[in-house]
N, CA, C and O atoms as CSV, one atom per row, in Angstrom:
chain,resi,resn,atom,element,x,y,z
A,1,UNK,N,N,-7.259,5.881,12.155
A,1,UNK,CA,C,-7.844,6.221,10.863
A,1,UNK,C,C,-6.766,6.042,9.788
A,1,UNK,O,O,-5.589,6.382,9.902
A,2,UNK,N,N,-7.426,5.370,8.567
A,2,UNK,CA,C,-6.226,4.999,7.727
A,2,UNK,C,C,-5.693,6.491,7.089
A,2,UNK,O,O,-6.429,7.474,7.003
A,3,UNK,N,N,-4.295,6.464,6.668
A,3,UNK,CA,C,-4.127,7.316,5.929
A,3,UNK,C,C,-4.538,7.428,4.551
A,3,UNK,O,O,-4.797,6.421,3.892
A,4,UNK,N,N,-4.613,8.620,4.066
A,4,UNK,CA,C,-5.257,8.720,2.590
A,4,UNK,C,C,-5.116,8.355,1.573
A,4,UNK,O,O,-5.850,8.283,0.588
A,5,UNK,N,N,-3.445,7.921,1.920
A,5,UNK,CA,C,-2.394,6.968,0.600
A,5,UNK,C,C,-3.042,6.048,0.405
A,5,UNK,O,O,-3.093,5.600,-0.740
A,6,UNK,N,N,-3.801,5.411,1.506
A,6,UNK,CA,C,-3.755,4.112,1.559
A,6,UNK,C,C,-5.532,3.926,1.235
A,6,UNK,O,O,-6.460,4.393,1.897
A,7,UNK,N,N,-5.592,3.051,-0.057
A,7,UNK,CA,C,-6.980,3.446,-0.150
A,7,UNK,C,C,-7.632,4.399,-1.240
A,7,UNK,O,O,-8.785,4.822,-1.322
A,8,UNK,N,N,-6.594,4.589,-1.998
A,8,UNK,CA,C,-6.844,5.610,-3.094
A,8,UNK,C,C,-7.565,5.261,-4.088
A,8,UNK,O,O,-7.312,4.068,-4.255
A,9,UNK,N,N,-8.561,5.704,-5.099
A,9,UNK,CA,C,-8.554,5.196,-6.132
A,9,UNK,C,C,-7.555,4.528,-7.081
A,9,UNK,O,O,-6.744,5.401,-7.391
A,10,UNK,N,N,-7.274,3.463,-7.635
A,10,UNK,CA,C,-6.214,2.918,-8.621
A,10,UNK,C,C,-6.053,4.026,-9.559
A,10,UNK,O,O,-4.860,4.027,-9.863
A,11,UNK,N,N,-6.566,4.828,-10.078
A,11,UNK,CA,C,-6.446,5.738,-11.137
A,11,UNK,C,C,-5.917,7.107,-10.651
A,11,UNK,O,O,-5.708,8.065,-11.396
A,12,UNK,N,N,-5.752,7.090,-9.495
A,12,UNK,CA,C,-4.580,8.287,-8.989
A,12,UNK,C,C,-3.682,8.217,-9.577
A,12,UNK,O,O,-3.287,7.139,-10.022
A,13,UNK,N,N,-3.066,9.353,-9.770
A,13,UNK,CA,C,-1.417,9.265,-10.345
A,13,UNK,C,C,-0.716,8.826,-9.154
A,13,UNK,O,O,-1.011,8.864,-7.960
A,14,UNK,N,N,0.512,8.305,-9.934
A,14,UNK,CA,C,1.424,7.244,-9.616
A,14,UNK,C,C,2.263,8.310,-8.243
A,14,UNK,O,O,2.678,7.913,-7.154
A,15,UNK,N,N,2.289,9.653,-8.781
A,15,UNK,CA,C,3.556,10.659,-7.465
A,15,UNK,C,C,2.598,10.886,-6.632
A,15,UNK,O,O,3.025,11.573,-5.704
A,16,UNK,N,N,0.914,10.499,-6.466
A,16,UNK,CA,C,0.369,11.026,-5.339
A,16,UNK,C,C,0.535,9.736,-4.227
A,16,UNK,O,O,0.166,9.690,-3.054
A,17,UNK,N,N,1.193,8.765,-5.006
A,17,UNK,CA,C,0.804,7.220,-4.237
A,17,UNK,C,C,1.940,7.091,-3.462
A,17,UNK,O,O,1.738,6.417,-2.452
A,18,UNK,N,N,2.947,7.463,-3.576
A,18,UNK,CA,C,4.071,7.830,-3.190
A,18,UNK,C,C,5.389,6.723,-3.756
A,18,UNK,O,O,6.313,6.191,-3.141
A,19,UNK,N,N,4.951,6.678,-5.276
A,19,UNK,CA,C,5.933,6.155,-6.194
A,19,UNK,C,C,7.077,6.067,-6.326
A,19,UNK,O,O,7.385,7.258,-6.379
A,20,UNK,N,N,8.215,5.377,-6.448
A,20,UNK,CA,C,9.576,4.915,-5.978
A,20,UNK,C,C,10.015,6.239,-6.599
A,20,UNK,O,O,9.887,6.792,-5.506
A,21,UNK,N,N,10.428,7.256,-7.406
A,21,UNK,CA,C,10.849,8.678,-7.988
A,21,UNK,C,C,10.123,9.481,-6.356
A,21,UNK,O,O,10.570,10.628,-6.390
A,22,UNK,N,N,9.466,9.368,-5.375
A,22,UNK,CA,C,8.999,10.104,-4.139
A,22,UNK,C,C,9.858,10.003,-3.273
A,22,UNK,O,O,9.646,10.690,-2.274
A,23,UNK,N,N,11.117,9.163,-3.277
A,23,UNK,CA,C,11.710,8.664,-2.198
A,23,UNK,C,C,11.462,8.029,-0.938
A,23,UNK,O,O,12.065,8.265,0.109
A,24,UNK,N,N,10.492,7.170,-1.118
A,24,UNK,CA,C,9.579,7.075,0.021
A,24,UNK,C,C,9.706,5.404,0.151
A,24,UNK,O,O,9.410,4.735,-0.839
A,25,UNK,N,N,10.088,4.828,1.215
A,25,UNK,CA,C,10.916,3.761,1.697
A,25,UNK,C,C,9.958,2.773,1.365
A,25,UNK,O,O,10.696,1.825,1.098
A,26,UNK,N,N,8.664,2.326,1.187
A,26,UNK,CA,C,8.015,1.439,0.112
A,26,UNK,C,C,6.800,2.086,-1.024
A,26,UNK,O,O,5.825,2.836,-0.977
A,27,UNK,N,N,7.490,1.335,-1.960
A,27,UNK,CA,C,6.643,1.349,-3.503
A,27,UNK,C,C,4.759,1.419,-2.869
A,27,UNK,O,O,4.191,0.340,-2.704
A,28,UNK,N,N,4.134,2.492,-2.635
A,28,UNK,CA,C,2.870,1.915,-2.697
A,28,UNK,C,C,1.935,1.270,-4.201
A,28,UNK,O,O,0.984,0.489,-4.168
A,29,UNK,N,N,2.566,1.883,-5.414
A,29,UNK,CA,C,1.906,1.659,-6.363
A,29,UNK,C,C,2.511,0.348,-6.639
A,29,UNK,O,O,1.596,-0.374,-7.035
A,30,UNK,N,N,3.527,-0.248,-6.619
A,30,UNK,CA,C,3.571,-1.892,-6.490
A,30,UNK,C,C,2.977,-2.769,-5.494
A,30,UNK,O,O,2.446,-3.877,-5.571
A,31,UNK,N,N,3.170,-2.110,-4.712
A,31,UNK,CA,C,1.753,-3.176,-3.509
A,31,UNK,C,C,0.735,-3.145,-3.950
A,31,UNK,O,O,0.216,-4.243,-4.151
A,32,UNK,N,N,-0.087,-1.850,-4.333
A,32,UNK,CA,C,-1.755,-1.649,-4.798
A,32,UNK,C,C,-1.613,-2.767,-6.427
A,32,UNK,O,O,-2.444,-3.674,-6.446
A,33,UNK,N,N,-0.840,-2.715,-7.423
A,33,UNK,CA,C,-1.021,-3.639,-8.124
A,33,UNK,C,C,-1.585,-4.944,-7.585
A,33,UNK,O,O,-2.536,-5.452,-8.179
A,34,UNK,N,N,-1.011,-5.599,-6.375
A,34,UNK,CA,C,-1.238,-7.388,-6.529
A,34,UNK,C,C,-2.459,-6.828,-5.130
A,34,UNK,O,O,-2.937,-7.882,-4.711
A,35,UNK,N,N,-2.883,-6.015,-4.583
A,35,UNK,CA,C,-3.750,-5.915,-3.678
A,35,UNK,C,C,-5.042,-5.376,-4.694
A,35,UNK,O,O,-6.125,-5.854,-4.356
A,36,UNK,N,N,-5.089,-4.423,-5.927
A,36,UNK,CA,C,-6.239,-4.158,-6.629
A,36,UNK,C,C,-6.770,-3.047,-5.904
A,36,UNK,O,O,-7.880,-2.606,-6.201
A,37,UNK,N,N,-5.756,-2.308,-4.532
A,37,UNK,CA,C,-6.427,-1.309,-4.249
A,37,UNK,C,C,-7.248,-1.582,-3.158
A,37,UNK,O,O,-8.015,-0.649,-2.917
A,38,UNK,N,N,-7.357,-2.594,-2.375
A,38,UNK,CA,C,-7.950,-3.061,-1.112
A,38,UNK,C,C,-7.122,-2.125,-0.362
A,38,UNK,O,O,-5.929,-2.050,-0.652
A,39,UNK,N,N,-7.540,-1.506,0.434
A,39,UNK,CA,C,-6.861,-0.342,1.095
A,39,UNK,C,C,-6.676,-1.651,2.758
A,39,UNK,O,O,-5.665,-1.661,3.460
A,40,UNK,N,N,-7.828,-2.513,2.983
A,40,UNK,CA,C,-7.655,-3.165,4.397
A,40,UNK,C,C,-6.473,-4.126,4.058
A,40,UNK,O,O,-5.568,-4.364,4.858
A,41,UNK,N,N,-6.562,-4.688,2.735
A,41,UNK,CA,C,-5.473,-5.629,2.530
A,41,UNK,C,C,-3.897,-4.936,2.374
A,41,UNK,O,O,-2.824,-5.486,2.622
A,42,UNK,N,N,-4.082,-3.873,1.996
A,42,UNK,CA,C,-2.699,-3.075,1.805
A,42,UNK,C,C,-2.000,-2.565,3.455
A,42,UNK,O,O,-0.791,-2.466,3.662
A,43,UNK,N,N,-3.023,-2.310,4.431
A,43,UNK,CA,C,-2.516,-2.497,5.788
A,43,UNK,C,C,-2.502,-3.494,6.042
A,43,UNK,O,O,-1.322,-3.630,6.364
A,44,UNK,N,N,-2.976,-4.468,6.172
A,44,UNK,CA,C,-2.720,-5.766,7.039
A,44,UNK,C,C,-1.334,-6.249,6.390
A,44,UNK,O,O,-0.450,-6.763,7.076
A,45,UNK,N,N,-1.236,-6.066,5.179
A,45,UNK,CA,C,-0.105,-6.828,4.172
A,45,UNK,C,C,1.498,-5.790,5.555
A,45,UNK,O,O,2.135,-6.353,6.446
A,46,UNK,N,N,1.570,-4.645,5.233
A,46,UNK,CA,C,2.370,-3.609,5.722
A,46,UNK,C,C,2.663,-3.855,7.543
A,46,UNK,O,O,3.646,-3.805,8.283
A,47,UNK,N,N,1.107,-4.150,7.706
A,47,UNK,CA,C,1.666,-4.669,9.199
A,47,UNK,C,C,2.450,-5.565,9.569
A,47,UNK,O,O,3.352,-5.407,10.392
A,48,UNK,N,N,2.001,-7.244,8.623
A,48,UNK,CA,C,2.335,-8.053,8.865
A,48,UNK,C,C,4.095,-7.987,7.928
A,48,UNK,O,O,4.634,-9.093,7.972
A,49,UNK,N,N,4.625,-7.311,7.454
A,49,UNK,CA,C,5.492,-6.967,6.903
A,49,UNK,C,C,6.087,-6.035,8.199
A,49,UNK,O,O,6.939,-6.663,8.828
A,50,UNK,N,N,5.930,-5.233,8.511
A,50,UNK,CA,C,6.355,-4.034,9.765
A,50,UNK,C,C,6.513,-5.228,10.988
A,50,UNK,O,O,7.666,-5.643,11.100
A,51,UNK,N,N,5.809,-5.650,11.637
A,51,UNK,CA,C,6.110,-6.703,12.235
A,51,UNK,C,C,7.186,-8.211,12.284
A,51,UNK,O,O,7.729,-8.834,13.196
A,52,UNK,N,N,7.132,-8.340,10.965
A,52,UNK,CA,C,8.012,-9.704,10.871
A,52,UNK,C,C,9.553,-9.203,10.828
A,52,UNK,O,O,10.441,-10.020,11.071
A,53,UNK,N,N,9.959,-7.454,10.423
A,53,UNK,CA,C,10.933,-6.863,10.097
A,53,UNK,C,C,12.023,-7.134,11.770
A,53,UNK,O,O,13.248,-7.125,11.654
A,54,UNK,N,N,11.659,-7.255,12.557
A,54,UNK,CA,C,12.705,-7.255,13.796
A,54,UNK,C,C,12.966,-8.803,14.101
A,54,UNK,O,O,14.067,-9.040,14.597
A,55,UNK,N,N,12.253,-9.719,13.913
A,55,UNK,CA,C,12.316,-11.203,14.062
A,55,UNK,C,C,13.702,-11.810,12.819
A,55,UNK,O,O,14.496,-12.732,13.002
A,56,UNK,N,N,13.554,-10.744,11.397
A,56,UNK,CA,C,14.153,-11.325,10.622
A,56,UNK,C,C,15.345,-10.106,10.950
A,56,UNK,O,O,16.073,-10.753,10.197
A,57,UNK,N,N,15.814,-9.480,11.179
A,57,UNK,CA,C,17.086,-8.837,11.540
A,57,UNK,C,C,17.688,-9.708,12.905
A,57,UNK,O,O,18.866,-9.630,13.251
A,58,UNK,N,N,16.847,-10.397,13.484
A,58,UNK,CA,C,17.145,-10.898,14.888
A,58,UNK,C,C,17.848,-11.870,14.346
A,58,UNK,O,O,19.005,-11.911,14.764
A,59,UNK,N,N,17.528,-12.770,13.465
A,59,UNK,CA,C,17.713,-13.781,12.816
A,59,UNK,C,C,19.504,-13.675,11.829
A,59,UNK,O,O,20.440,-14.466,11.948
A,60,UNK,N,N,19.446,-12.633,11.080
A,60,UNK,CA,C,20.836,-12.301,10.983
A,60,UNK,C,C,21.704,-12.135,12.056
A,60,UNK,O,O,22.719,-12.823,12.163
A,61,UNK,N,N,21.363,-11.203,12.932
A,61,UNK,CA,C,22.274,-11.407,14.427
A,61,UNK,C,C,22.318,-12.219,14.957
A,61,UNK,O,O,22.833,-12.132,16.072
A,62,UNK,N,N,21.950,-13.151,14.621
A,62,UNK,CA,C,22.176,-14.449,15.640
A,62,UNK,C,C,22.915,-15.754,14.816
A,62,UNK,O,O,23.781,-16.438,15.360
A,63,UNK,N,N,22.426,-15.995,13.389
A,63,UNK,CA,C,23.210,-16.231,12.468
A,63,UNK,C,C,24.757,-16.843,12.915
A,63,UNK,O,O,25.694,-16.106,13.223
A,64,UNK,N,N,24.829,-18.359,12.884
A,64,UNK,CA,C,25.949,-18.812,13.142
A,64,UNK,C,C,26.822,-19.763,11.958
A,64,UNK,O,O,27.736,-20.559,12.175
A,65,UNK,N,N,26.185,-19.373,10.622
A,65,UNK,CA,C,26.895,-19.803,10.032
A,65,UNK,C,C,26.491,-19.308,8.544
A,65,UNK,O,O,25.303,-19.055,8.747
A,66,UNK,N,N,26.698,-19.029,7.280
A,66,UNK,CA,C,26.802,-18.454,6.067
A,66,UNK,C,C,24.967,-19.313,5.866
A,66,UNK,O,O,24.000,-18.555,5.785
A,67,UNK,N,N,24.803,-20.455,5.826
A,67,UNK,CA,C,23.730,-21.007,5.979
A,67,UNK,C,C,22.563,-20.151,6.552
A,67,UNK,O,O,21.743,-19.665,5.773
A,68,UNK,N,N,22.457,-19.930,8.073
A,68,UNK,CA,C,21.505,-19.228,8.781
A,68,UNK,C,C,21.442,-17.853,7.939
A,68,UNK,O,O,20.408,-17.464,7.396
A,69,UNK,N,N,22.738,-17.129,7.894
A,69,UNK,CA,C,22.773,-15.583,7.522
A,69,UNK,C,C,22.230,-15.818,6.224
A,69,UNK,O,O,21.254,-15.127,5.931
A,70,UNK,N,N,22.729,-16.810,5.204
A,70,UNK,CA,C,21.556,-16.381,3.875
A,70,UNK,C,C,20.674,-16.785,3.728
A,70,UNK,O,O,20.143,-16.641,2.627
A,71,UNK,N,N,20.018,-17.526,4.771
A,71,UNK,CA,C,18.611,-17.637,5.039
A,71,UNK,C,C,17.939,-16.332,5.190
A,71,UNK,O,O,17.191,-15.726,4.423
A,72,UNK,N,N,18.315,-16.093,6.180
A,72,UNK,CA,C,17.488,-14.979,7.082
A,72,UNK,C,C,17.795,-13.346,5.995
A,72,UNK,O,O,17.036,-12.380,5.918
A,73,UNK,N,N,19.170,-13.543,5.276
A,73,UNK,CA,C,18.998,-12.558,4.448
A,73,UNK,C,C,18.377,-12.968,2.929
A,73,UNK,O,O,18.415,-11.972,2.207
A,74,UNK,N,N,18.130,-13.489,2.625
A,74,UNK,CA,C,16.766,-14.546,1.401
A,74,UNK,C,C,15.166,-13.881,2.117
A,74,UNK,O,O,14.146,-13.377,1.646
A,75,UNK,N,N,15.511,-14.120,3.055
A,75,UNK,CA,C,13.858,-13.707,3.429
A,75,UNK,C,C,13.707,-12.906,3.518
A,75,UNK,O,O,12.510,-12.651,3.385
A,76,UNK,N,N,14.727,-11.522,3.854
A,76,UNK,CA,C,14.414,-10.196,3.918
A,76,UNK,C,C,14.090,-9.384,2.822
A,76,UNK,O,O,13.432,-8.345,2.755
A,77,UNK,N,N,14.838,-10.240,1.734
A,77,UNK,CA,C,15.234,-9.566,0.367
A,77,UNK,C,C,13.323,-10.111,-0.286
A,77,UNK,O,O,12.532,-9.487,-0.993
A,78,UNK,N,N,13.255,-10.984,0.128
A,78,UNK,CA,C,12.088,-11.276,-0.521
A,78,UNK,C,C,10.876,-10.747,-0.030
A,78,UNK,O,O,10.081,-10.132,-0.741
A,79,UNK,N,N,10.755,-10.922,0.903
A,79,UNK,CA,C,9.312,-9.720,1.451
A,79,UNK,C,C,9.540,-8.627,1.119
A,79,UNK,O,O,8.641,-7.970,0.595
A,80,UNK,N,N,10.981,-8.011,1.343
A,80,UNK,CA,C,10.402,-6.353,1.037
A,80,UNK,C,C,10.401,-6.473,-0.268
A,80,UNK,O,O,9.737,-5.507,-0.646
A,81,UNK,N,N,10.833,-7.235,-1.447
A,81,UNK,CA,C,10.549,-7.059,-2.679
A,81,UNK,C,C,8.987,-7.079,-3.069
A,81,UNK,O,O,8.491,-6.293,-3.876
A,82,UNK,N,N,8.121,-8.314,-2.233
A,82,UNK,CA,C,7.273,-8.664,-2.045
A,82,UNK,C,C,6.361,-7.266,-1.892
A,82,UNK,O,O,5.497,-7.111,-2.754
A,83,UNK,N,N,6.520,-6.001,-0.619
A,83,UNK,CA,C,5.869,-4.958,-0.707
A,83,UNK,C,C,6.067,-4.058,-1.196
A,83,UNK,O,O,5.309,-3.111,-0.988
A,84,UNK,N,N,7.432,-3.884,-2.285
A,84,UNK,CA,C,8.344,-2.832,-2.990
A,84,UNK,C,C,9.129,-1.936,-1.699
A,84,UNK,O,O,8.981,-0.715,-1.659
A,85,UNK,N,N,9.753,-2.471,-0.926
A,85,UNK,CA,C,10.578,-1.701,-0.194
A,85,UNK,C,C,11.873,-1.702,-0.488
A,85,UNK,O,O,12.735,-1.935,0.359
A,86,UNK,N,N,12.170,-1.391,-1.955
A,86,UNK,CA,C,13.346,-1.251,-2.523
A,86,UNK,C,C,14.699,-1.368,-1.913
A,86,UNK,O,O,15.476,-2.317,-2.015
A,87,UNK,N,N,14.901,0.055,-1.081
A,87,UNK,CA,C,16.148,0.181,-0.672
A,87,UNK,C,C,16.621,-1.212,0.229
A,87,UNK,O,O,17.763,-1.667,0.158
A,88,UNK,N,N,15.762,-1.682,0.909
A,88,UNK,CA,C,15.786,-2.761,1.913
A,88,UNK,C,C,16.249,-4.197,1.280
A,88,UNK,O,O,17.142,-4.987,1.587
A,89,UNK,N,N,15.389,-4.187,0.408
A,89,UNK,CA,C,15.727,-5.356,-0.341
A,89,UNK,C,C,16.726,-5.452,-1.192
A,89,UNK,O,O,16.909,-6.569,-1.675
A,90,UNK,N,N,17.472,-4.536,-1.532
A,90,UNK,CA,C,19.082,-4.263,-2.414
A,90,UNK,C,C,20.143,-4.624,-0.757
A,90,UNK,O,O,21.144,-5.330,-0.639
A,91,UNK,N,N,19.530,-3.957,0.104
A,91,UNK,CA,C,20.644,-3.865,1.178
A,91,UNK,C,C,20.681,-5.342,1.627
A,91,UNK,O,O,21.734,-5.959,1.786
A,92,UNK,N,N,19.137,-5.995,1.867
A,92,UNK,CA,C,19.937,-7.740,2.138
A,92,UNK,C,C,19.917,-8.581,0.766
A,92,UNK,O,O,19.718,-9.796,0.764
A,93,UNK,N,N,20.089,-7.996,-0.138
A,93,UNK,CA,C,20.635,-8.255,-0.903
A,93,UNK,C,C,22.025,-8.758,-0.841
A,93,UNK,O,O,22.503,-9.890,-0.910
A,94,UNK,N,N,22.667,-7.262,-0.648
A,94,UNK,CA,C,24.408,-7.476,-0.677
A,94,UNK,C,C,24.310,-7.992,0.943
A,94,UNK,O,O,25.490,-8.004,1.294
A,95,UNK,N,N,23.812,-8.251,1.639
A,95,UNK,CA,C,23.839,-8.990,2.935
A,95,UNK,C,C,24.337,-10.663,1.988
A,95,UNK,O,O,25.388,-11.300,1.919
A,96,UNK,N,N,22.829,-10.862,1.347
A,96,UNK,CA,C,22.947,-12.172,0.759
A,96,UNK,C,C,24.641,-12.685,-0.093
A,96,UNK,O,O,25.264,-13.746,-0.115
A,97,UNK,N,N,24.851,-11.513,-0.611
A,97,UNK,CA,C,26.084,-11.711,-1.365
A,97,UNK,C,C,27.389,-11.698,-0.402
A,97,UNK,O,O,28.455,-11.785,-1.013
A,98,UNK,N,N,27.483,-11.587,1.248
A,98,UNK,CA,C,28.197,-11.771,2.047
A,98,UNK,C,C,29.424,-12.919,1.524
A,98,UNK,O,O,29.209,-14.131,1.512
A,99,UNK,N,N,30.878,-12.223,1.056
A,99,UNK,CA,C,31.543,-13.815,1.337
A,99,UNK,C,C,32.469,-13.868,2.232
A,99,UNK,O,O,33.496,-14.487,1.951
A,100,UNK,N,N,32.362,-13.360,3.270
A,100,UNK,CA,C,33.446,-14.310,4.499
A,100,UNK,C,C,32.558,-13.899,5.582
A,100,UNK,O,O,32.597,-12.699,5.857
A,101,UNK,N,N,31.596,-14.796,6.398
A,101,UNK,CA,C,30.898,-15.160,7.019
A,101,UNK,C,C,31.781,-14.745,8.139
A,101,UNK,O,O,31.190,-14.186,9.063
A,102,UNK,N,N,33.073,-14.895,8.263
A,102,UNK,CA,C,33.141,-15.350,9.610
A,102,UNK,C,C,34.394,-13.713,9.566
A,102,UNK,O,O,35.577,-13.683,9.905
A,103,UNK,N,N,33.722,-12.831,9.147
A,103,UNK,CA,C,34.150,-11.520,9.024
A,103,UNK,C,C,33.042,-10.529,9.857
A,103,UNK,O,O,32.042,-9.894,9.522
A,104,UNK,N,N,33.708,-10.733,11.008
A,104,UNK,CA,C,32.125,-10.057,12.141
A,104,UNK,C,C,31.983,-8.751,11.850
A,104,UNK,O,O,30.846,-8.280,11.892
A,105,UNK,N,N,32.925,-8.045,11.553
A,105,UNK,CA,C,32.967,-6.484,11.588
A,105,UNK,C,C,32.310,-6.003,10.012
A,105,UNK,O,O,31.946,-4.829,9.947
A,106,UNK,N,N,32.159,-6.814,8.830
A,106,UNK,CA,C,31.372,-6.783,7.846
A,106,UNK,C,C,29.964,-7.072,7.961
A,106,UNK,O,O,29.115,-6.395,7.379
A,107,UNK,N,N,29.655,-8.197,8.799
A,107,UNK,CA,C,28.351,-8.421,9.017
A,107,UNK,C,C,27.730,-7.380,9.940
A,107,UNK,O,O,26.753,-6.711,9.601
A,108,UNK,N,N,28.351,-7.268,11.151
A,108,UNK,CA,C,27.685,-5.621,11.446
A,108,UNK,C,C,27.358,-4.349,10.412
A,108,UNK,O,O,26.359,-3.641,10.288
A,109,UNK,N,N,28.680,-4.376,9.707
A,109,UNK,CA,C,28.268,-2.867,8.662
A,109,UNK,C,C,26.799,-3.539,8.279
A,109,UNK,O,O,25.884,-2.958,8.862
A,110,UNK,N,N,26.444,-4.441,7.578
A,110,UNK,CA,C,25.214,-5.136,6.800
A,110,UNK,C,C,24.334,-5.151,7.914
A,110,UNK,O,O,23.982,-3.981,8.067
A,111,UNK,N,N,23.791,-5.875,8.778
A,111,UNK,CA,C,23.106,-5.270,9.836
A,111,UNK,C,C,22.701,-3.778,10.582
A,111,UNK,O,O,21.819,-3.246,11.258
A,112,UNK,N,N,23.431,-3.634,10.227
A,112,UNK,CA,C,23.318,-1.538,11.037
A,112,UNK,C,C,22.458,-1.034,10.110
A,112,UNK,O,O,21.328,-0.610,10.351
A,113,UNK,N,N,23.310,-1.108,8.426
A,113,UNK,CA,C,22.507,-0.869,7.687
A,113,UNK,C,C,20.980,-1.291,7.245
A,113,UNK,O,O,20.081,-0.522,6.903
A,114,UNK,N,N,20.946,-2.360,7.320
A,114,UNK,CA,C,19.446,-2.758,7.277
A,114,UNK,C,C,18.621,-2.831,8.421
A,114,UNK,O,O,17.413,-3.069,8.446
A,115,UNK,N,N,19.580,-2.547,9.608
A,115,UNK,CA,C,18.082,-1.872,10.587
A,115,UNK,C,C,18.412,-0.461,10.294
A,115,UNK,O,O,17.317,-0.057,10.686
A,116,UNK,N,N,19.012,0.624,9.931
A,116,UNK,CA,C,18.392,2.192,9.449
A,116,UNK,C,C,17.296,2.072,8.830
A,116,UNK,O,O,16.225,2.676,8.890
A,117,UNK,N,N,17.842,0.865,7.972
A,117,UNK,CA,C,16.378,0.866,6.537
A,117,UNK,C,C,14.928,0.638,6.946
A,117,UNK,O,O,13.835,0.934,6.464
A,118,UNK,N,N,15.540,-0.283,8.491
A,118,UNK,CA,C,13.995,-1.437,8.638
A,118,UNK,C,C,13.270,-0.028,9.362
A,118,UNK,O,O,12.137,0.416,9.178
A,119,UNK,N,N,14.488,0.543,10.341
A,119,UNK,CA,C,13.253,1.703,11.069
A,119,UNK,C,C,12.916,2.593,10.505
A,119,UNK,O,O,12.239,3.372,11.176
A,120,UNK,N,N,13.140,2.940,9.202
A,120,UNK,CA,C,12.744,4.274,8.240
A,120,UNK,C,C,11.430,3.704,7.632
A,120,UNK,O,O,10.335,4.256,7.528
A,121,UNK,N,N,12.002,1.876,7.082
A,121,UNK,CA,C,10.674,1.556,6.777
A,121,UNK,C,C,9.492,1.311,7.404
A,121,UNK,O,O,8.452,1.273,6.747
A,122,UNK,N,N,9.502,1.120,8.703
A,122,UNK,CA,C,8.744,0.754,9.673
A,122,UNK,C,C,7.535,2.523,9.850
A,122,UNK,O,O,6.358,2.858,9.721
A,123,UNK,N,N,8.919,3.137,10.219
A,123,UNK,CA,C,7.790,4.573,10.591
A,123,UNK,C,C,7.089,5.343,9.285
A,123,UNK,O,O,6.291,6.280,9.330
A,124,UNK,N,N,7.594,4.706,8.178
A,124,UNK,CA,C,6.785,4.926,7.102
A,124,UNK,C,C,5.225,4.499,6.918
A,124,UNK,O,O,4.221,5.112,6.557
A,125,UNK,N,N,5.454,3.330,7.281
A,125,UNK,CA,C,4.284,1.593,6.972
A,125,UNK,C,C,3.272,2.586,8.490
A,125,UNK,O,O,2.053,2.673,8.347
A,126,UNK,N,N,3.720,3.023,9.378
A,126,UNK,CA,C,3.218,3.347,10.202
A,126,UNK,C,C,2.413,4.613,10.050
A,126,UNK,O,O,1.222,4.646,10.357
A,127,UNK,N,N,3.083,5.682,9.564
A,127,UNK,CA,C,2.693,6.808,8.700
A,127,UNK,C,C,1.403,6.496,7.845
A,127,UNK,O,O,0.242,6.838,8.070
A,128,UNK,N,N,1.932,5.739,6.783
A,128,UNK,CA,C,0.704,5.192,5.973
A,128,UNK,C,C,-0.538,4.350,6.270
A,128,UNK,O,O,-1.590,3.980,5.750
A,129,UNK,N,N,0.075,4.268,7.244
A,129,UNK,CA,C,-1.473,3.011,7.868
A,129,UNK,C,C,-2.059,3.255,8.870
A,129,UNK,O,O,-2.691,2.381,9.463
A,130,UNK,N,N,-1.977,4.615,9.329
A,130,UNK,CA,C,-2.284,5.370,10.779
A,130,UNK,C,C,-2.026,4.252,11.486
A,130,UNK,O,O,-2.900,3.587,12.042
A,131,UNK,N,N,-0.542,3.942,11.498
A,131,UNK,CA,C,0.139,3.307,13.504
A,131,UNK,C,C,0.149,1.891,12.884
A,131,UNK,O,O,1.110,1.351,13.430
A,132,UNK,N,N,-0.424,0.982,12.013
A,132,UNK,CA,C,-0.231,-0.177,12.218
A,132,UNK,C,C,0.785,-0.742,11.863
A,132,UNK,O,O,0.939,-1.941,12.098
């Protein structure tokens, strides 16, 4: 059963939606903008976002050259901007801004950190979408 966030009237206030001032690891009132409030499209969007999140961290860890890593950190930064998952998208951000590639013990700090983010964001998206 969906959660109640999800699915609201558009004319809810912005702190019941769980608005970036909520602390709450994605923007729902920036997703409901480009969704119009489709509550099925706002889960499927979150799933398919919750899902692609371990393929593209896989993708930094595996990362064999400044090329691959700001690929794979370009794409992270852009989907979660894509669903407003703020913190996530600042963190491969400065992933993206990496300059010595071949500094392993930096690219871990940047990785660790953006999987805390991905699993905070994940059991959130999960929270909000009853499980999906």
């Amino acid at each position: 059963m969906p959660s109640p966030r999800i699915g609201m009237p558009p004319e809810t206030p912005a702190a019941a939606l769980g608005a970036p001032d909520a602390g709450q690891p994605v923007d729902l009132v920036h997703l409901r903008r480009f969704t119009h409030g489709d509550a099925a499209l706002e889960t499927e969007i979150l799933g398919l976002f919750s899902d692609q999140l371990p393929v593209t961290i896989r993708a930094l860890k595996d990362a064999t050259s400044t090329k691959d890593w700001n690929i794979a950190a370009h794409t992270l930064k852009g989907s979660a901007r894509a669903v407003g998952a703020w913190s996530l998208a600042d963190a491969a951000e400065e992933a993206e801004n990496l300059t010595q590639f071949s500094n392993v013990l930096e690219r871990a700090v940047f990785v660790s950190k953006i999987e805390q983010l991905a699993k905070a964001t994940r059991q959130y998206i999960g929270s909000v979408s009853g499980g999906a």
